[in-house]
C-alpha positions as CSV (number, residue, x, y, z in Angstrom):
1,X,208.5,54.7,90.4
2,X,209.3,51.1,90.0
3,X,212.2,48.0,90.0
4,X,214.0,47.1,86.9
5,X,215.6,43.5,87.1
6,X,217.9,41.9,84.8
7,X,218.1,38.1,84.7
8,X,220.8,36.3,82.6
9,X,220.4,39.2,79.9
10,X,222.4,38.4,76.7
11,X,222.5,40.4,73.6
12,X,224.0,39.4,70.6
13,X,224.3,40.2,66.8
14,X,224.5,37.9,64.0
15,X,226.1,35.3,66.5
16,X,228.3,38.1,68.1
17,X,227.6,38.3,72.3
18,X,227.2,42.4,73.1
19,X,226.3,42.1,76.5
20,X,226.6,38.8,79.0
21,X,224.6,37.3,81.3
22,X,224.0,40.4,82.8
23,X,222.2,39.8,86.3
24,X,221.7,43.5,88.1
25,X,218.6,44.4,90.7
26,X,218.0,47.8,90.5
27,X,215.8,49.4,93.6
28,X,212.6,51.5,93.4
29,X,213.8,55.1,93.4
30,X,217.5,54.1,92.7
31,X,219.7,56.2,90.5
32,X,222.1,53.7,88.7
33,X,225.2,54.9,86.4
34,X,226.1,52.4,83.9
35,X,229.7,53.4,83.4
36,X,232.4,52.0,80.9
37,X,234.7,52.3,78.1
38,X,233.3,52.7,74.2
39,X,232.2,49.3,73.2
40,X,231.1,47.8,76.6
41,X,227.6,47.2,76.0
42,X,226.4,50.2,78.2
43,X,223.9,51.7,75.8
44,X,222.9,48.6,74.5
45,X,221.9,47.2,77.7
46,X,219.8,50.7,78.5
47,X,217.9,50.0,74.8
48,X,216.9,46.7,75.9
49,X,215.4,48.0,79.0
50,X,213.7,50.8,76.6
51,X,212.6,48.3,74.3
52,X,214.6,49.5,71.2
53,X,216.6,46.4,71.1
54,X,215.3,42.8,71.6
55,X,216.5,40.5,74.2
56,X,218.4,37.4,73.2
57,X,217.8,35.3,76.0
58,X,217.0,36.2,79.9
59,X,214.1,38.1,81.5
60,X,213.7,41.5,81.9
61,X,210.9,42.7,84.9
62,X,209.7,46.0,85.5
63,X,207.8,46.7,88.7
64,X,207.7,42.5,89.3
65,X,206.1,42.0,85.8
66,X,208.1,40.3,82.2
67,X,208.7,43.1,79.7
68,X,210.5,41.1,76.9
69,X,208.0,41.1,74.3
70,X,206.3,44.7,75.2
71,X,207.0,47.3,73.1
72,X,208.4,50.7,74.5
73,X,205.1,52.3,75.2
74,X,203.7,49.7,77.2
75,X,206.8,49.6,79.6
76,X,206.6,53.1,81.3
77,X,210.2,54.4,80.7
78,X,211.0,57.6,79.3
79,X,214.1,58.1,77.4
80,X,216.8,61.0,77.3
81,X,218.9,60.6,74.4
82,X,222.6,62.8,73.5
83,X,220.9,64.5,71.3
84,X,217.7,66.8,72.0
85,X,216.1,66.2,69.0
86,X,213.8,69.6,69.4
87,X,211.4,70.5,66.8
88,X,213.0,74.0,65.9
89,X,209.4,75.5,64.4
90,X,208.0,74.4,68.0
91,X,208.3,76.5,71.2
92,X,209.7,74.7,74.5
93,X,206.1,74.1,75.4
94,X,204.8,72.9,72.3
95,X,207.8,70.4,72.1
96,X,207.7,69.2,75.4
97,X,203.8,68.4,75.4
98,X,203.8,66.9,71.2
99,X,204.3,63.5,72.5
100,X,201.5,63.8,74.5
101,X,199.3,65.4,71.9
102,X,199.8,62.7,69.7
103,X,198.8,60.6,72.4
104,X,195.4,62.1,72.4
105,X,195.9,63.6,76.4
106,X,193.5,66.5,76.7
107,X,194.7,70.0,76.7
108,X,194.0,70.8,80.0
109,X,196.0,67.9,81.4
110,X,198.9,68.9,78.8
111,X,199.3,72.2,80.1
112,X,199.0,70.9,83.7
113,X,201.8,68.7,83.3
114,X,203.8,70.9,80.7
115,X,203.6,73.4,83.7
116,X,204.4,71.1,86.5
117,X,207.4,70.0,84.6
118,X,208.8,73.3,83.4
119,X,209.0,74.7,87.0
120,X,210.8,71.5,88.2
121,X,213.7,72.2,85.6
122,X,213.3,76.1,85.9
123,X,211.8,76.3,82.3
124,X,208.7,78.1,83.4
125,X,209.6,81.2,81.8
126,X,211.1,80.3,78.6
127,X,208.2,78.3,77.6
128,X,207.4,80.4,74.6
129,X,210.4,80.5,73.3
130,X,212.2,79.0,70.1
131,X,215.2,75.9,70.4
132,X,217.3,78.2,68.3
133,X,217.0,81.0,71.3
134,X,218.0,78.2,74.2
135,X,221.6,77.1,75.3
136,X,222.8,73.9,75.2
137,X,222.1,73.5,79.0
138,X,218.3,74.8,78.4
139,X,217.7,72.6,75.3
140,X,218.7,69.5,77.2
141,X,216.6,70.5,80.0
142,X,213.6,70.5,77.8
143,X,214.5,67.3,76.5
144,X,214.0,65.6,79.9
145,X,211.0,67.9,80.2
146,X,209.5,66.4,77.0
147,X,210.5,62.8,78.9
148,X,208.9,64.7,82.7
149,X,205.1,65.1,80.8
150,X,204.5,61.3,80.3
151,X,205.0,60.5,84.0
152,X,207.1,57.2,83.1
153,X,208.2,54.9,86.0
154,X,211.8,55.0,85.0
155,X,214.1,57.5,83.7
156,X,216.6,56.5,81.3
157,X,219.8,58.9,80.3
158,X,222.1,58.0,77.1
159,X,225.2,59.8,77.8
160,X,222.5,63.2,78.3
161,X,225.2,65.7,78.7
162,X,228.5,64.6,76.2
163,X,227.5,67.5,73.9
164,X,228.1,70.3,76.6
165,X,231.0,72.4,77.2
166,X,232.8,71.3,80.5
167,X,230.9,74.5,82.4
168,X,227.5,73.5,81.1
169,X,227.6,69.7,82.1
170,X,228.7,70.5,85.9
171,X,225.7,72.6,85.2
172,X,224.0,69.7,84.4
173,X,224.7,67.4,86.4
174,X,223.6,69.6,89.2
175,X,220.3,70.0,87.7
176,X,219.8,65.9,87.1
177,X,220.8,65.2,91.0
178,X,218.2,67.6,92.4
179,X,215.8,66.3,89.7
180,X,216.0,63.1,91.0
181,X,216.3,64.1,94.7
182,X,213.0,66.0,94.2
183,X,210.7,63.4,91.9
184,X,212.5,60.2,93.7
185,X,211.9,58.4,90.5
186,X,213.6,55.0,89.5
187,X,217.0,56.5,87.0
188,X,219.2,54.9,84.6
189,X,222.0,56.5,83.6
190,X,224.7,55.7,81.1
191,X,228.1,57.6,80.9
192,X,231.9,57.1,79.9
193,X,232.1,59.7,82.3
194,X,233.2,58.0,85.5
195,X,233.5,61.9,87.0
196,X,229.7,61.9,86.4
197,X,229.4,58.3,87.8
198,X,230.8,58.8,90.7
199,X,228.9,62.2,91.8
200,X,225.9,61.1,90.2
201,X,225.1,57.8,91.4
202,X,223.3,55.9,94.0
203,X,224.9,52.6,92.2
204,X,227.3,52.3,90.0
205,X,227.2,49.4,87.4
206,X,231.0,48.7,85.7
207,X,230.7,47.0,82.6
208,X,234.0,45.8,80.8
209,X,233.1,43.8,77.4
210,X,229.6,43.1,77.8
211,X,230.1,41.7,81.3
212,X,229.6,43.3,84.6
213,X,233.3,44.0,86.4
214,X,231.7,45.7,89.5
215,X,228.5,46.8,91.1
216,X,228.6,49.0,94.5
217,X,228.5,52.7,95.5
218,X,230.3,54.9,94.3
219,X,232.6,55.3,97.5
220,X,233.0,51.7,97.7
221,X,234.0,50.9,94.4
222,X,236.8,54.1,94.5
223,X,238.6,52.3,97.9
224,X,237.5,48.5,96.9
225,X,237.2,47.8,93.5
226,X,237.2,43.8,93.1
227,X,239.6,44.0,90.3
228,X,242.2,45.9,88.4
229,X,239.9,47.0,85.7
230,X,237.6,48.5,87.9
231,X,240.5,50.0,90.5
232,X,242.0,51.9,87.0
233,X,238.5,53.0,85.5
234,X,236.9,54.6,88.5
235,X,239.5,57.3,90.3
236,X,241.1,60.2,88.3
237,X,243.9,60.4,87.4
238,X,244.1,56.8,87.2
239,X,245.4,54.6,89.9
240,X,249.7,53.3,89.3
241,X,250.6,50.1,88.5
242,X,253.8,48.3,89.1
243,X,254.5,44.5,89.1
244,X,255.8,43.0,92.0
245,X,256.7,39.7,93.5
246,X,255.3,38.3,96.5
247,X,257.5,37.4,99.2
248,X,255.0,35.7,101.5
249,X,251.8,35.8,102.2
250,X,248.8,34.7,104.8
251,X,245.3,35.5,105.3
252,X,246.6,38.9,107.3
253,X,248.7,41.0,104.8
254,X,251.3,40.2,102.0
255,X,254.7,41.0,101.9
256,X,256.3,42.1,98.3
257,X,259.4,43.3,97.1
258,X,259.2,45.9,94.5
259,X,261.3,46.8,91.8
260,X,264.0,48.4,93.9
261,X,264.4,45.2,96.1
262,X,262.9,46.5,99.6
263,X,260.1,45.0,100.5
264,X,257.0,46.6,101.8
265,X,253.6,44.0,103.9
266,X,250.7,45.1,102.7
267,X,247.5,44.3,104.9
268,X,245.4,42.0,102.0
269,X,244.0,38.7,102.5
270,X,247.1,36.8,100.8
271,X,245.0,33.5,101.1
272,X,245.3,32.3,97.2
273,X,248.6,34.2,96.7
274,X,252.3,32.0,96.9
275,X,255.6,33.3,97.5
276,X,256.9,34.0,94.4
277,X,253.8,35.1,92.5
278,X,254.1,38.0,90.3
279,X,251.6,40.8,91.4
280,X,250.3,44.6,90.3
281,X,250.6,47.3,93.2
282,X,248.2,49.6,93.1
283,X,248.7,53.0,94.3
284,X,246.3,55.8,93.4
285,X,248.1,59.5,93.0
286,X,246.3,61.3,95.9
287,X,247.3,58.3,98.2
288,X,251.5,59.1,98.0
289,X,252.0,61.1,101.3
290,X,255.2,62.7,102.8
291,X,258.7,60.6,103.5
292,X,257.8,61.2,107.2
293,X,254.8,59.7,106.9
294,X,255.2,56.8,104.6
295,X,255.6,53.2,105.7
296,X,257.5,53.1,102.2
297,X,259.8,56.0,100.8
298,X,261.3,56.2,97.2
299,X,262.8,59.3,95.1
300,X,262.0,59.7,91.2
301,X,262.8,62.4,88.6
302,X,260.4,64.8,87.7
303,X,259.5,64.4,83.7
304,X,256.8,66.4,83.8
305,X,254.6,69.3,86.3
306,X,251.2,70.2,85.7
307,X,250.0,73.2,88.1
308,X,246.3,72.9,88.7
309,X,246.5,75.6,91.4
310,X,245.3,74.1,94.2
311,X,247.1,70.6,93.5
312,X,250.5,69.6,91.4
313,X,250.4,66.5,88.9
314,X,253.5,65.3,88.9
315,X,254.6,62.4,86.4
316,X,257.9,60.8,88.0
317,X,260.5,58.5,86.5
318,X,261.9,56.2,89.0
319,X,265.1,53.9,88.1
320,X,264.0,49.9,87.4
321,X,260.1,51.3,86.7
322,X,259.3,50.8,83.4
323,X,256.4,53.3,83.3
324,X,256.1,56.7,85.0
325,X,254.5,57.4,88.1
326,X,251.7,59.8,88.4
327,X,251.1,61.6,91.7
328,X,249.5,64.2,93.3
329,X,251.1,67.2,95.7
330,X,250.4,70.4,97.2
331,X,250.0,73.1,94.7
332,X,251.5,75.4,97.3
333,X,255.0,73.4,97.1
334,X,257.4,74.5,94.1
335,X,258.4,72.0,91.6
336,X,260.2,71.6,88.8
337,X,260.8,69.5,85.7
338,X,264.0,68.0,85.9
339,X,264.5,67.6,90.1
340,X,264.3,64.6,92.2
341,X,261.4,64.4,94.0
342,X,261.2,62.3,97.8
343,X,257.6,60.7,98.4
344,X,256.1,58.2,100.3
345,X,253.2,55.6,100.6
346,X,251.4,54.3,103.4
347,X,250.5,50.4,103.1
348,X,247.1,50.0,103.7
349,X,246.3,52.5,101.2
350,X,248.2,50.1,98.7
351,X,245.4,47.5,96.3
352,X,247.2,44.3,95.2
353,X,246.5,42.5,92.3
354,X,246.4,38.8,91.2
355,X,247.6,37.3,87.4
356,X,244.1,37.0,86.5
357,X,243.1,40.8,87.6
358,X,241.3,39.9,91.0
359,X,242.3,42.3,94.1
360,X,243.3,40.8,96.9
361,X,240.5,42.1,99.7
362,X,241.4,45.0,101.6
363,X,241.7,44.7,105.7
364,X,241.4,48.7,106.2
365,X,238.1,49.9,106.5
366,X,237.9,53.6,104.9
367,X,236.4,56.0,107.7
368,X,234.4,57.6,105.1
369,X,232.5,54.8,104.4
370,X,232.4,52.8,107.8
371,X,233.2,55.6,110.0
């Protein structure tokens, strides 16, 4: 096991910045998720931790000591790419001990650790058999086996499980958490996936354009993200906007007045907002709670109903909102395309938003996370 640290990293090529002054301590034993949209920087910044990319300026440590100019073998990582990249003329064992034959381990110790490692990820009795006669689930497990046999410090993950069927990667992601709960070995972890992010994760890392939006767990960055990037990447469905003006604010809440003209104090630190700013609401779906609730009522029209069984999405028009309003209901309660719909929101489950994108702190403290 062992630390990763990131000082000031900055990648760039030909003259165009990838990644930014990335600055990120990452524990001994810690799984992190680098999580993002395509084009972030997130599997950059995981290849110049493995060494497959050089840095263009800042330090990168590894257990205390600069890596920069060590190649990949000298850095103790072990790297799970998308694809499994099996030998097909190979069994599972053969393939996940070649690296270490080529390495010049003896065979004793190859089969030790072959073995070790296949019954960690339940492999021990498929070890003679062909890729071609795995699943996609068994193949991918033999890829992190072929990683398992050279004992690195720190795992790293590319996106491990975006060529699985839905079925298979809950499979998956399963197997990874114990895996990690049972070697308690340093893991890095990059996904678009912010489902996998969030159930994954000791940390999650946000990236937006090279730059780092957010770090925090995963709870914390669901109920306080620090900006509206962050508060509409991690949550699905994705949090509601609306724009909104302030009325008047103070250090103890804000008070807006939304698009229908009521207003509605929401309990934020207001300290750099001024009456008359234009602001986002944020609202996620599962937060909208029953009229007799709500601190805040309204009534939209139903455009569309998706029945997921145990919960309805509904997707609302409401009069002077330019966009519609996803929410989420009881999938017990009847609805249909078409009727008006009564729902309410309670005000300290409301995020505000600056111009610039910055939230406005939150004064409620979430009971799962401070209780």
């Amino acid at each position: 096991m062992a630390s990763v640290t990131l000082r000031d990293i900055c990648k760039s090529y030909d003259g165009t910045p990838i990644t930014r002054h990335i600055d990120l301590d990452i524990e001994d034993g810690e799984f992190v998720v680098f999580v993002g949209p395509s084009g972030c920087g997130k599997s950059t910044l995981l290849r110049l931790i493995a060494g497959l990319e050089d840095i263009t300026s800042g330090d990168l440590l590894i257990d205390g000591q600069r890596v920069n100019d060590c190649p990949p073998k000298e850095r103790s990582v072990g790297m799970v790419f998308q694809s499994y990249a099996l030998y097909p003329h190979m069994s599972v064992a053969e393939n996940m001990g070649f690296g270490l034959k080529l390495a010049g381990v003896d065979k004793r110790e190859i089969k030790r650790r072959v073995d070790d490692a296949a019954a960690i990820l339940q492999l021990d009795k498929l070890l003679e058999r062909k890729p071609k006669d795995l699943s996609g689930g068994q193949r991918q497990r033999v890829a992190i086996g072929r990683t398992m046999v050279r004992e690195p410090k720190v795992f790293l993950f590319d996106e491990p499980l975006s060529n699985l069927d839905a079925f298979l990667r809950v499979q998956m992601r399963i197997e990874i958490s114990r895996l990690h709960q049972r070697l308690k070995s340093t893991m890095i972890y990059v996904t678009h996936d912010q489902v996998e992010a969030m159930t994954l994760a000791d940390k999650i890392v946000v990236l937006n354009a090279g730059e780092i939006a957010q770090v925090g767990q995963p709870l914390h960055l669901y109920h306080y993200p620090a900006n509206q990037f962050v508060a509409g990447f991690i949550g699905s469905p994705q949090m509601n906007f609306l724009s909104v003006r302030a009325v008047r604010a103070s250090a103890e809440s804000v008070v807006i007045e939304l698009p229908s003209g009521s207003q509605l104090e929401v309990p934020v630190d207001g300290t750099l907002v001024n009456a008359g700013d234009t602001l986002t609401l944020g609202v996620r779906p599962e937060h909208f709670v029953d009229p007799d609730e709500a601190d805040f009522t309204f009534h939209g029209e139903i455009a569309v109903a998706e029945r997921l069984g145990d919960h309805n999405l509904l997707y609302l028009t409401i009069e002077g909102v330019p966009d519609m309003i996803t929410l989420s209901s009881d999938g017990n309660r009847r609805v249909a395309e078409g009727e008006t719909y009564r729902a309410g929101l309670l005000a300290n489950k409301c995020h505000l938003f600056r111009a610039d994108g910055a939230a406005c702190p939150r004064h409620y403290r979430e009971p799962a996370i401070y209780g």
